[in-house]
C-alpha positions as CSV (number, residue, x, y, z in Angstrom):
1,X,0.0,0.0,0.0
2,X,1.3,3.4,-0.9
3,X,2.0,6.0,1.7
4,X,-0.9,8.9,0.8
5,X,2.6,11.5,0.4
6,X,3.3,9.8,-2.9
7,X,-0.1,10.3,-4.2
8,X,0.8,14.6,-3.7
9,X,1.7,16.3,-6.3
10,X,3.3,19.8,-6.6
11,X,3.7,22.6,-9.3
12,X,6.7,23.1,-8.4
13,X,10.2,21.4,-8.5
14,X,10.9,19.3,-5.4
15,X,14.4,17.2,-4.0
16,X,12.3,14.3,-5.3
17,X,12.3,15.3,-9.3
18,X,15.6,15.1,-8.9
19,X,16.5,11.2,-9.8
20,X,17.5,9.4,-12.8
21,X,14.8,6.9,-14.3
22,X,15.5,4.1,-11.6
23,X,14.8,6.6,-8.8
24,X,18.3,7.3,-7.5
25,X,19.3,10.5,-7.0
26,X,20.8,12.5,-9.9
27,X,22.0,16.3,-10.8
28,X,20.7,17.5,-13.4
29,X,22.1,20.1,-15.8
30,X,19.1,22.5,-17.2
31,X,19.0,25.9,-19.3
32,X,17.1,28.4,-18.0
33,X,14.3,29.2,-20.1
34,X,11.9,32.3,-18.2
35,X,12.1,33.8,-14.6
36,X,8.8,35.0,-13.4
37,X,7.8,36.4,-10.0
38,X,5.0,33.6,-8.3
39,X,3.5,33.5,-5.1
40,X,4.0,30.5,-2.9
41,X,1.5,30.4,0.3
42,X,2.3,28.4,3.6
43,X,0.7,28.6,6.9
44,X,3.4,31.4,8.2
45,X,2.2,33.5,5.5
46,X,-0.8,32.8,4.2
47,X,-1.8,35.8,2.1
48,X,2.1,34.8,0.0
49,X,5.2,35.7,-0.5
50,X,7.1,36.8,-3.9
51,X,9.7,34.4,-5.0
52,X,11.7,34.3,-8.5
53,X,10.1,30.9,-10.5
54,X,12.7,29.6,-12.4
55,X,11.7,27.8,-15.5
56,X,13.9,25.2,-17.5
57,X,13.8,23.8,-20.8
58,X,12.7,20.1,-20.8
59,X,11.3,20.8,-17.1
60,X,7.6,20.6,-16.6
61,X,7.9,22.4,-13.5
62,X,9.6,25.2,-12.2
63,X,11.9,25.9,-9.5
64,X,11.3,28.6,-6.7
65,X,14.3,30.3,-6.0
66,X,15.0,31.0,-2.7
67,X,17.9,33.5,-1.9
68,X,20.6,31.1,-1.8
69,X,19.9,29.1,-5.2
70,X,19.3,33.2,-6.5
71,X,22.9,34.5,-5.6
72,X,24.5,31.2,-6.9
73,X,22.6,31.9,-10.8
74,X,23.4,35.7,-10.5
75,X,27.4,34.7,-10.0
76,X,27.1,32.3,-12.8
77,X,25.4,34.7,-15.3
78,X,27.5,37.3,-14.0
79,X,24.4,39.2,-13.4
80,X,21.9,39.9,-10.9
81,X,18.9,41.0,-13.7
82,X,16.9,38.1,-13.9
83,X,16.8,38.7,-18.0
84,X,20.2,38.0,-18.0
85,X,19.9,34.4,-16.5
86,X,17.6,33.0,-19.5
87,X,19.8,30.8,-21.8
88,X,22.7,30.0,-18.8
89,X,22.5,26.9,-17.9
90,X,23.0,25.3,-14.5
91,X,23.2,22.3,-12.5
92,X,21.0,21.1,-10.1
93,X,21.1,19.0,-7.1
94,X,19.8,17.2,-3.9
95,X,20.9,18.0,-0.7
96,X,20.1,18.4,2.5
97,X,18.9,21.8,3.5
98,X,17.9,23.6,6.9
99,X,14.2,24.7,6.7
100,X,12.8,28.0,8.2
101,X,11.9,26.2,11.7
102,X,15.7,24.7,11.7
103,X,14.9,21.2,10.9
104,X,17.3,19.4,8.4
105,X,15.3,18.7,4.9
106,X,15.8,17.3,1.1
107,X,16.5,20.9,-0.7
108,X,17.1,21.8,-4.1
109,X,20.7,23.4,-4.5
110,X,22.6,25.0,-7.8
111,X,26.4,24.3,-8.5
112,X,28.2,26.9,-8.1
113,X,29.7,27.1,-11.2
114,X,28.7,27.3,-15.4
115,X,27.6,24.1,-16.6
116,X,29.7,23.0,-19.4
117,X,27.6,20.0,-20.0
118,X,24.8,19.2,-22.5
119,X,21.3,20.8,-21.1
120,X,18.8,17.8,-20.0
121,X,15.5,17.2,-20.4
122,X,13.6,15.5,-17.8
123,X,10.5,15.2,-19.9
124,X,7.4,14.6,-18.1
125,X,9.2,14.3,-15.1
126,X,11.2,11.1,-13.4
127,X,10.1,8.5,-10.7
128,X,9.7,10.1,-7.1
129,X,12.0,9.9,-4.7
130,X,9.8,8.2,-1.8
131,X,11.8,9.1,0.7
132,X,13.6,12.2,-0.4
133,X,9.4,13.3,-0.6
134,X,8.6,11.8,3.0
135,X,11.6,13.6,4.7
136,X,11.0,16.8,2.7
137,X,7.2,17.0,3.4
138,X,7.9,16.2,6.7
139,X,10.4,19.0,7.7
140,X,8.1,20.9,6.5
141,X,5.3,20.1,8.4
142,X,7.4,20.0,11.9
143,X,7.1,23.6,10.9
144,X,4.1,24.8,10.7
């Protein structure tokens, strides 16, 4: 029986999208196609906050940027204007990450250098990460 967590499903990237087709985990080098300003809602602030959405070719989701994964992009791009970011590609990776409440979670994290690699494509997405899901969703729910 599946836990009811797999059965979720976001709009946005997660440490789970983040695996190769077996599941395992897997960095993923992506060129960055659009930046757009989104709302993202969570019980400390219901009403929303701004982030940067950072859309990828060959992603069907985006990623939202926090502050860290945002100054890592402008030093690779060189620039700090989002319009400047669109065509650089990056890499992309799992990790662990401290949430806002201080627990220890799966996190999305950028290299911190130009990708010289081939851009992916992760097509319609990759198996979830179980577990990297369980842990993340949790963390996040010790939170609220």
């Amino acid at each position: 029986m599946a836990h009811w967590r797999s059965m979720t499903d976001r709009d946005t990237m997660g440490a789970w999208d983040l695996v190769d087709k077996d599941g395992a985990p897997k960095d993923w080098t992506m060129e960055i196609a659009d930046v757009r300003g989104g709302l993202v809602k969570s019980r400390e602030k219901p009403k929303g906050e701004r982030k940067p959405f950072v859309y990828f070719k060959g992603a069907r989701k985006p990623l939202v940027c926090n502050a860290t994964n945002a100054k890592t992009i402008s030093q690779i791009a060189g620039s700090e204007d989002t319009a400047r970011w669109i065509g650089v590609r990056v890499t992309l990776y799992q990790t662990v990450v401290q949430s806002a409440g201080g627990n220890e979670v799966p996190g999305i994290r950028i290299r911190p250098r130009r990708s010289t690699a081939a851009a992916e494509d992760m097509g319609e997405g990759q198996p979830v990460d179980l577990m990297m899901r369980e842990a993340q969703t949790t963390g996040a729910q010790e939170n609220e």
